[in-house]
C-alpha positions in Angstrom: 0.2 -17.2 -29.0 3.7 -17.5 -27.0 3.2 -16.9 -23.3 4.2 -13.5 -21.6 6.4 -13.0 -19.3 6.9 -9.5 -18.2 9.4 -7.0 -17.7 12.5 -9.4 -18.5 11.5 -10.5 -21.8 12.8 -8.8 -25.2 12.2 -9.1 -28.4 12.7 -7.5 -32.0 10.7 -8.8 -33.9 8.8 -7.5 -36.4 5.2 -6.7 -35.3 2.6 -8.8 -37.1 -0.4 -6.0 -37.8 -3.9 -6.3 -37.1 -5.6 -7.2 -40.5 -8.9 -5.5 -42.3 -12.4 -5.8 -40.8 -14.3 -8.8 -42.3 -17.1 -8.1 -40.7 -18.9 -7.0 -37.1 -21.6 -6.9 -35.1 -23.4 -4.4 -32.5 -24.7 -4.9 -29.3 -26.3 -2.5 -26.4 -23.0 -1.1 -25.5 -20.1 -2.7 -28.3 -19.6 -3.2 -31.5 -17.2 -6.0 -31.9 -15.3 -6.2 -35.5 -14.1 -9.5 -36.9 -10.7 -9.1 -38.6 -9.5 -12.8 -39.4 -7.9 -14.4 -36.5 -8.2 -11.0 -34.5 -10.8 -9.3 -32.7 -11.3 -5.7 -32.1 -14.0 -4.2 -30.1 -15.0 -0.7 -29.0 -17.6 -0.4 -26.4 -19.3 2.6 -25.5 -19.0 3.5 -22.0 -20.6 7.3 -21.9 -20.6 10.0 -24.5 -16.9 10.8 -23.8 -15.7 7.9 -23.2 -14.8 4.8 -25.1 -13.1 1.0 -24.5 -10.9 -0.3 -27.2 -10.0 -3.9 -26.7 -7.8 -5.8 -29.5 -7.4 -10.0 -29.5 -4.6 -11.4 -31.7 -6.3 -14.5 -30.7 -9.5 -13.3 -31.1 -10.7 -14.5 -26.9 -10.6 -11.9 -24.6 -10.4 -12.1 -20.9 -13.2 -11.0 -19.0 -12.3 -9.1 -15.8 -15.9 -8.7 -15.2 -17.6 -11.9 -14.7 -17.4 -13.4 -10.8 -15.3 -15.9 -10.4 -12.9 -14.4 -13.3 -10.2 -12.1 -12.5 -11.0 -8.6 -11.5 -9.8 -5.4 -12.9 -8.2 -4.2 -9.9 -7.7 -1.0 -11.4 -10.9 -0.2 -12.6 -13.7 0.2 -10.3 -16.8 0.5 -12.6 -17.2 -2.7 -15.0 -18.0 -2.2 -18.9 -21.7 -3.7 -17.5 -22.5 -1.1 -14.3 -22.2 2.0 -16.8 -25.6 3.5 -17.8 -26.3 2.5 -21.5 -26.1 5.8 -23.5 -27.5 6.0 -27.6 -25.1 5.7 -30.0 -25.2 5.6 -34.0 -23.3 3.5 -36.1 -23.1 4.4 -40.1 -21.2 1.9 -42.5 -19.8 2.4 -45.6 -17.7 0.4 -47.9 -14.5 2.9 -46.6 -15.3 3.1 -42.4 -17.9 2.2 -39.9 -18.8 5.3 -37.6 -19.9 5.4 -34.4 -21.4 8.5 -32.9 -22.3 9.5 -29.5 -23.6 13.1 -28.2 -19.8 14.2 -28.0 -17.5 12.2 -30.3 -17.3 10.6 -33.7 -15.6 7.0 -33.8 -14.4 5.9 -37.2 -13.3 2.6 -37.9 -11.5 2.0 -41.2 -12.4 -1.7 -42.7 -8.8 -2.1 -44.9 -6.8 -1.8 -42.4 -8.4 -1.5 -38.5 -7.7 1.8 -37.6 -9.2 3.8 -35.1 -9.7 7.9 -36.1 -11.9 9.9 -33.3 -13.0 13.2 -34.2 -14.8 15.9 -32.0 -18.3 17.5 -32.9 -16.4 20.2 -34.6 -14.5 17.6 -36.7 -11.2 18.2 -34.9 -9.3 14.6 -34.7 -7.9 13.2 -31.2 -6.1 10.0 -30.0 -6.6 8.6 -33.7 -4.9 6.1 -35.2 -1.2 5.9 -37.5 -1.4 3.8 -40.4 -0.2 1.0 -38.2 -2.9 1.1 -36.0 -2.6 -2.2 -33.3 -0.2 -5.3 -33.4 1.3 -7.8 -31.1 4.8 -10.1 -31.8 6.1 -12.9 -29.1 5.7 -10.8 -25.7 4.0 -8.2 -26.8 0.9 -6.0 -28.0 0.8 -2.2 -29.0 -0.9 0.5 -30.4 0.7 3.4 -32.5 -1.4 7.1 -32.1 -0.9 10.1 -34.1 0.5 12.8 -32.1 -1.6 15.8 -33.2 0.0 19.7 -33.9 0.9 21.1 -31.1 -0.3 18.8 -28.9 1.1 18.1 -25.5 1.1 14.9 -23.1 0.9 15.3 -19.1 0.4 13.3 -16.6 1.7 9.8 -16.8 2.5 9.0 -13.0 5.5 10.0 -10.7 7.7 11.3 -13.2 10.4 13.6 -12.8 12.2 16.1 -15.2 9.5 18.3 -17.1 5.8 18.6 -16.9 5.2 18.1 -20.7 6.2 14.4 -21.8 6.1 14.9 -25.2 9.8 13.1 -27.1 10.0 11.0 -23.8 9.7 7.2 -23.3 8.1 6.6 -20.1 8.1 2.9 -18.6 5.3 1.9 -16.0 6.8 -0.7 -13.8 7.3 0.1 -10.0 10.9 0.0 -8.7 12.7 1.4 -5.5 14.3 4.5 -7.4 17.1 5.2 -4.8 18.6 8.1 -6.2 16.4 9.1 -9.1 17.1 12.4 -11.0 15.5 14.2 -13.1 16.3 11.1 -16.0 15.0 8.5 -14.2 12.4 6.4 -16.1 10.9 4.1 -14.0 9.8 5.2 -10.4 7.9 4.1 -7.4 4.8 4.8 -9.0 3.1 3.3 -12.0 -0.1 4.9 -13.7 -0.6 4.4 -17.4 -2.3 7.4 -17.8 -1.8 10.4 -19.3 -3.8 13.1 -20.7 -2.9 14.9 -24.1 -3.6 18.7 -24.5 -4.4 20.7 -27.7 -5.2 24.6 -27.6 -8.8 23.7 -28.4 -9.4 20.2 -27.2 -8.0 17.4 -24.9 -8.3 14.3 -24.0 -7.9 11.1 -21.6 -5.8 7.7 -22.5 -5.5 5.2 -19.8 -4.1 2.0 -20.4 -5.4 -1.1 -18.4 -2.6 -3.1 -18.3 -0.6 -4.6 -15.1 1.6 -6.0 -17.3 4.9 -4.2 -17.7 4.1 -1.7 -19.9 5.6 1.7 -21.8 4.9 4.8 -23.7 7.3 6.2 -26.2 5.5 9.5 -26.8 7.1 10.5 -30.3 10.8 9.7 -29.0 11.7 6.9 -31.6 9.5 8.5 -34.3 8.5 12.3 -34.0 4.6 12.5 -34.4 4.2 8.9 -33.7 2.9 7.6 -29.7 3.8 4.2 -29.0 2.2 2.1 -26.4 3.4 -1.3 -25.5 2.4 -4.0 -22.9 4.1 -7.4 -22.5 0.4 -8.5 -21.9 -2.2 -10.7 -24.3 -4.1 -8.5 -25.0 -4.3 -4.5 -26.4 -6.9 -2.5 -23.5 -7.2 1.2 -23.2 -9.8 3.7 -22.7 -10.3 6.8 -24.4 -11.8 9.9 -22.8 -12.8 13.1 -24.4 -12.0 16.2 -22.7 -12.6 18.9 -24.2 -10.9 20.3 -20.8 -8.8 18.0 -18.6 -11.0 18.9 -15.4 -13.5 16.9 -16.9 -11.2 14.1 -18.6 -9.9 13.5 -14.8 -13.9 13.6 -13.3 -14.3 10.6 -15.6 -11.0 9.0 -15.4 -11.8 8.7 -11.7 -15.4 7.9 -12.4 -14.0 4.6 -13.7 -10.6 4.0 -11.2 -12.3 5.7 -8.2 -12.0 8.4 -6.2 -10.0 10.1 -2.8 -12.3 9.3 0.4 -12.0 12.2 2.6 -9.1 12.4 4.6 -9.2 12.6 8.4 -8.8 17.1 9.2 -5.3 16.7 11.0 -4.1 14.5 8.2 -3.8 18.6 6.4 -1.8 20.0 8.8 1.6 19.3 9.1 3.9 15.9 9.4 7.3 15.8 11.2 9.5 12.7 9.9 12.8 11.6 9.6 14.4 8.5 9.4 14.7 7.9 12.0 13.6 8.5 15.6 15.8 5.7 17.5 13.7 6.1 21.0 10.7 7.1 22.7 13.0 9.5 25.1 13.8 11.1 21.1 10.5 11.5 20.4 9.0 13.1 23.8 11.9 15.7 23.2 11.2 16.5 19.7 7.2 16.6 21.0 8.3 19.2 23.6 10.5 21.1 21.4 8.0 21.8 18.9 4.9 22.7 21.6 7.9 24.8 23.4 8.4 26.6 20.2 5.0 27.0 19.4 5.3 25.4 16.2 2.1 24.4 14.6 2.1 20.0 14.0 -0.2 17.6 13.9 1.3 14.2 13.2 4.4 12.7 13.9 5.7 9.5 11.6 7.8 7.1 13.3 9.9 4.8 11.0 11.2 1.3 11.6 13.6 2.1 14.5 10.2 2.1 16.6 9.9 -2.2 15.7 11.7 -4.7 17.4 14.4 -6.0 15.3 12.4 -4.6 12.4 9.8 -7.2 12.5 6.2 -5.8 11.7 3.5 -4.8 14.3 6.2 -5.6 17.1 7.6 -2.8 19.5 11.0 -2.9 20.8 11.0 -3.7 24.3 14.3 -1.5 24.7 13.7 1.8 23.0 9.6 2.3 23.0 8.9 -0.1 26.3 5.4 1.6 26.7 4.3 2.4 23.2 0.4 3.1 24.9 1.5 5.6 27.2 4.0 7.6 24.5 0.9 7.6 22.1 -1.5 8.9 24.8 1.2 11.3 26.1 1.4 12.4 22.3 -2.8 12.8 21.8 -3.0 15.0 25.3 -0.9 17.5 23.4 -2.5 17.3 20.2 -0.2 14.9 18.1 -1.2 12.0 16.0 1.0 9.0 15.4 1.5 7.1 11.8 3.8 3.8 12.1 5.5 2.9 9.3 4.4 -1.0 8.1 6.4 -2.7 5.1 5.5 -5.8 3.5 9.1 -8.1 4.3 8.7 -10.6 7.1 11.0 -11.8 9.0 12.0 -15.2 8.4 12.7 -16.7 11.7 10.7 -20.3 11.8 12.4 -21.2 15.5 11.6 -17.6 17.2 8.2 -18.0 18.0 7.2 -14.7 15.8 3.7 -14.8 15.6 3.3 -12.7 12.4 5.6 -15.3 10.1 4.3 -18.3 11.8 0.3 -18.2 11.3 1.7 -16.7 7.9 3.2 -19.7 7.3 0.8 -22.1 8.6 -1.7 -20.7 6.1 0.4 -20.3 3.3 0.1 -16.7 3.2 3.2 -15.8 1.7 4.5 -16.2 -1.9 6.3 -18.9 -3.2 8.0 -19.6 -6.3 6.5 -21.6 -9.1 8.9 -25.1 -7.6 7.1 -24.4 -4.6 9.4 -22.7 -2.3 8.7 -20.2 -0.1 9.9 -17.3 -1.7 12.7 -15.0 0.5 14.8 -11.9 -0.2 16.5 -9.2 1.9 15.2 -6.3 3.4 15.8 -4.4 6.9 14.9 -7.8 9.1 17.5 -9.5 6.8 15.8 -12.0 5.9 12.2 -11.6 4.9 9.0 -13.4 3.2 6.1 -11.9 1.4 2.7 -11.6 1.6 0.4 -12.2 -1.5 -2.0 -9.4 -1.3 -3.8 -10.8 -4.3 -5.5 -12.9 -2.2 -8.2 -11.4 -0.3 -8.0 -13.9 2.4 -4.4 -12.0 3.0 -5.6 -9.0 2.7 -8.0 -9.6 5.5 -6.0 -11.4 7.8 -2.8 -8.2 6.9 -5.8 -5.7 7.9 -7.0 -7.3 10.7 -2.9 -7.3 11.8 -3.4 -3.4 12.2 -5.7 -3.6 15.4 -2.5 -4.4 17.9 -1.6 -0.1 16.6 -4.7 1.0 16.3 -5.7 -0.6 20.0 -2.8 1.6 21.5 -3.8 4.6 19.5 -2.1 4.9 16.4 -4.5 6.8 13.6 -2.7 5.8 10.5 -0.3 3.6 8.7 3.0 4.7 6.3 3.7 1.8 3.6 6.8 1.3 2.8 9.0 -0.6 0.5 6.0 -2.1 -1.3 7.5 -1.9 -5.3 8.4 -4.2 -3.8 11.8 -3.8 -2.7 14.4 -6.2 -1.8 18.4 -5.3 -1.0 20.3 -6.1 -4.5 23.3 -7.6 -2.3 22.6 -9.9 0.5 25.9 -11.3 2.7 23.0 -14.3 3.0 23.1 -16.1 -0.2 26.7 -15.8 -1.7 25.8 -11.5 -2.6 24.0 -13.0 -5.5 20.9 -10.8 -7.2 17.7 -11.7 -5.6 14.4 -10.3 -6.9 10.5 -11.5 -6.9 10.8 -14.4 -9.7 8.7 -13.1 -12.8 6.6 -16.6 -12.7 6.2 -16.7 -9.2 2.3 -17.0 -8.8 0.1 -15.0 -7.0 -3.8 -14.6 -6.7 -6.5 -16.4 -5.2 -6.5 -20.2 -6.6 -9.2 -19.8 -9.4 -7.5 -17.1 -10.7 -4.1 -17.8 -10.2 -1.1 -15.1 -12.0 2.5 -14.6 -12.7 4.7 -12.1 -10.7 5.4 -10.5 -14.2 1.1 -9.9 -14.2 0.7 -8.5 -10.3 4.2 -6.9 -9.9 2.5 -3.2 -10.2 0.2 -4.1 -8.4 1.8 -4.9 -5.4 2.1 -1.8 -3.3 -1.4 -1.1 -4.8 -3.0 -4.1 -2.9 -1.0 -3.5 0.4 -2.3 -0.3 0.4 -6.0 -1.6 0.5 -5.4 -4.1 2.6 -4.4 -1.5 5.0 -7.0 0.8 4.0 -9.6 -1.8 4.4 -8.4 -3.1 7.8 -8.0 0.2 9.1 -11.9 0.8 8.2 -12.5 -2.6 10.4 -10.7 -1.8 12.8 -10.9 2.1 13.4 -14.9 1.6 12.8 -16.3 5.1 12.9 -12.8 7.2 12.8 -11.6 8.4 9.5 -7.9 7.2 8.8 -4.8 8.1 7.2 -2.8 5.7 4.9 0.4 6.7 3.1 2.2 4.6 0.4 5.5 4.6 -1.7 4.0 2.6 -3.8 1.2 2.5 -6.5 -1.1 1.7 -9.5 -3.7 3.0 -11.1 -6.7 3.8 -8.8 -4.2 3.8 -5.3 -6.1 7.5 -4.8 -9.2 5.0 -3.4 -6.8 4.0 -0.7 -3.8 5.9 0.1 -1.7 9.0 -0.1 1.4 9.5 -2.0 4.2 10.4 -1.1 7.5 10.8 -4.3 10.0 8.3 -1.9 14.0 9.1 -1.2 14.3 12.2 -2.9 17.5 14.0 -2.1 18.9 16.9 -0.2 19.1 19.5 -3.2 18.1 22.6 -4.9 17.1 20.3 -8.0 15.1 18.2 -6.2 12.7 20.4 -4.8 12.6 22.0 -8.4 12.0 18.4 -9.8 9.4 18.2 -7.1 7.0 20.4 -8.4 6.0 19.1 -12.2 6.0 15.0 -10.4 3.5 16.3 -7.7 1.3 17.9 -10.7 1.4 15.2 -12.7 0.2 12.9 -9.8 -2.6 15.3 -9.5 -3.3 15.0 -13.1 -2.8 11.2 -12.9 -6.3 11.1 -10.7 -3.9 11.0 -7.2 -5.1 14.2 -5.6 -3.6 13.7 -1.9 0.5 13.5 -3.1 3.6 15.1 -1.3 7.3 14.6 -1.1 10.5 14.8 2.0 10.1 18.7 2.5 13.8 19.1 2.6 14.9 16.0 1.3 15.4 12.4 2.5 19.0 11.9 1.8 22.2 14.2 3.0 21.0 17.5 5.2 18.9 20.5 3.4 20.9 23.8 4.4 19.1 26.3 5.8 18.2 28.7 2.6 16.9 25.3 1.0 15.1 24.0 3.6 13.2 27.3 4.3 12.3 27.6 0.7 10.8 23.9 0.4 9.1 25.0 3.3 7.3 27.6 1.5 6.6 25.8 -1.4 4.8 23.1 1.0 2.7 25.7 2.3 1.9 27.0 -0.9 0.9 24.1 -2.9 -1.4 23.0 0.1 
């Protein structure tokens, strides 16, 4: 097999398809079906829910094992499910597996997977051309079932139903995005497919940069394609989606309650240049009796945008604004991003220990890897290490010491400035086989890209916990994977100053919510130009009503 790459890599060639079943074996949870050089297994997680796994290699990789790599997606291993009964029937045509809720049918000439309710009703069943894989590349090709209708999928903008999109999961710093926009800050390969009588759950458990063409290319037809080894998904069966998300979240996790003021109402802006600005916005809004709880300060607030640094200027007594701020009720988030500043002759604390323990990532030569973002230039922590992820947390104790009760992640896609002055305004972006990860499980960029802002988010979450022992906390991030709801907030980025924007808002918060991220929210009134006043009234309302 050719190695993979990741986003950058194309192909057309054709797809080589799985071949028929030559034979299989069952243990307590899997069958596991032998087709030539290619393996296929289905494991049974619960009675409405299922694992499929396809090889073209036939090895798998096993997230499971210590000392493998982890699935850090999925928080409930194949092994830590309870065992449930299950039936399997052969016959010269299929093999059937059946559990107290669904019907699994295997069909030996050609590998395909048909699923069937106890009514007999098919869902997420198999086209003819069932699973394959070419240099790159492995998909899977579903029947999209009459009348049938796909939701979820993510941050997504335009409409609520999916169906005839293409819909690429791959985070990126969508400046601008309308209601076109494919890729976003956000990306959850989930989606959940409704019928008038049944439903039901796909998520597919793949960092790699992957894609869904839901019956765009081919009407009827739902492509899914990762540039990954290997073919993973799970299946859940509804037959409502309330209970497709209860076990969608069973196995990625689940929202920890949020601290009560985190409810009420956040003032931001970019940005609050001074500590004299924010003492006069405090005292208009207590002057005007208007009801807020939390008040964001963005990177005006550092000094010379280096992280967990005040500047000396503009906030000279951070402590006594934060108190000042708690006697009349407000609570403080800081905004953190991931871009260090380079600067090995300043005597910066933050980049020097960073560097001494090789903390940040470098690029497959060696080098320290740099690009451009507010400090100009900047280096990057691995948070695929845990031993980074620790020492990140641990950072979080110089705010939280002075009173600060949560954290705002930013620019954590990640995202670097496409132009720097710095190197000859040359392209710079995290090199696809840069690698990251603890050493015994060492990956490509192209592998942990998604899950970038997913692992800065808990190793803020996690520090915060250490650090704030006892006192619930509240993390907010731009940027996410599948199972970010265990760590953070959402919030939908730069959105823009206009009527359409707060119209787009309103399907991409819903399908978060059906995307197992419950705690989501956007810029009430936009983050780029000025609302008027009709719009920003009216996106007011719609805050208050969706809360």
């Amino acid at each position: 097999m050719p190695q993979y790459f990741g986003k950058l890599q194309t192909t057309e060639q054709p797809w080589s398809i799985i071949g028929a079943v030559e034979s299989s074996d069952k243990t307590d949870r899997t069958i596991h079906f032998n087709c030539g050089e290619t393996s296929l297994n289905i494991s049974i997680l619960a009675p409405n829910l299922i694992r499929v796994r396809m090889s073209p290699t036939g090895e798998f990789t096993n997230r499971s094992v210590a000392g493998r790599k982890p699935s850090h997606s999925v928080t409930l291993p194949d092994e830590e499910w309870e065992i449930v009964p299950f039936e399997v029937r052969e016959t010269e045509e299929k093999i059937e597996i059946e559990t107290a809720e669904i019907l699994v049918s295997v069909k030996r000439d050609r590998t395909s997977i048909e699923c069937f309710d106890k009514s007999g009703k098919p869902f997420a069943s198999d086209c003819d051309r069932a699973l394959g894989w070419r240099a790159g590349a492995t998909a899977g090709w579903k029947r999209i079932e009459t009348d049938e209708h796909f939701y979820g999928f993510g941050q997504r903008t335009g409409l609520l139903d999916k169906l005839s999109e293409v819909k690429t999961n791959w985070t990126t710093d969508a400046l601008d995005y309308n209601s076109q926009t494919d890729e976003m800050y956000q990306a959850i390969a989930f989606y959940i497919a409704l019928n008038p009588d049944r439903a039901y759950g796909l998520f597919f458990n793949t960092t790699f940069w992957s894609q869904f063409d839901i019956g765009a290319e081919k009407p009827g037809v739902l492509r899914m394609e990762t540039r990954g080894p290997e073919l993973d998904y799970y299946i859940i069966y509804g037959p409502e989606p309330a209970r497709i998300l209860a076990t969608y979240t069973q196995l990625t996790g689940r929202m920890p309650l949020p601290p009560k003021w985190a409810l009420g109402y956040h003032q931001c802006r970019w940005s609050y240049e001074s500590e004299d600005v924010v003492r006069e916005l405090a005292r208009e809004f207590r002057d005007l009796a208007i009801p807020c709880d939390v008040i964001h300060l963005d990177i005006d607030y550092m000094d010379g945008y280096r992280v967990f640094t005040w500047s000396p200027k503009r906030f000279p007594d951070p402590a006594k604004l934060i108190a000042d701020l708690k006697a009349v009720g407000f609570k403080v988030v800081t905004i953190v991003d991931p871009g260090v500043k380079y600067e090995p002759e300043a005597n910066y604390e933050i980049f020097d220990r960073g560097v001494e323990n090789d903390y940040f990532v470098r690029t497959a030569e060696g080098k320290l890897f740099h690009g451009y973002v507010w400090p100009d230039k900047a280096v990057f922590p691995d948070f695929l290490r845990p031993e980074v992820r620790e020492w990140w947390g641990d950072l979080h104790k110089s705010l939280t010491d002075i009173g600060i009760a949560g954290i705002w992640n930013d620019m954590n896609e990640p995202a670097i400035a496409e132009r720097p002055f710095g190197d000859g305004g040359e392209h710079i972006s995290f090199p696809l086989d840069a690698p990251q990860g603890p050493e015994f499980d060492r990956a490509t960029h192209a592998e942990t890209h998604n899950l970038y802002g997913l692992m800065m988010a808990k190793a803020c979450a996690e520090g915060l916990q250490k650090v704030r022992s006892g006192d619930r906390s509240f993390v907010l991030t731009r940027s996410g994977f599948a199972g970010v709801q265990r760590y953070s907030s959402v919030w939908m980025g730069d959105n823009q100053s206009l009527w359409d924007h707060l119209e787009m808002s309103l399907p991409m918060l819903c399908n978060m919510g059906l995307s197992g991220v419950a705690f989501v929210g956007c810029d009430i009134g936009g983050f780029a130009g000025n609302a008027t006043a009709e719009l920003f009234a009216r996106w007011m309302q719609v805050g208050c009503c969706i809360r």
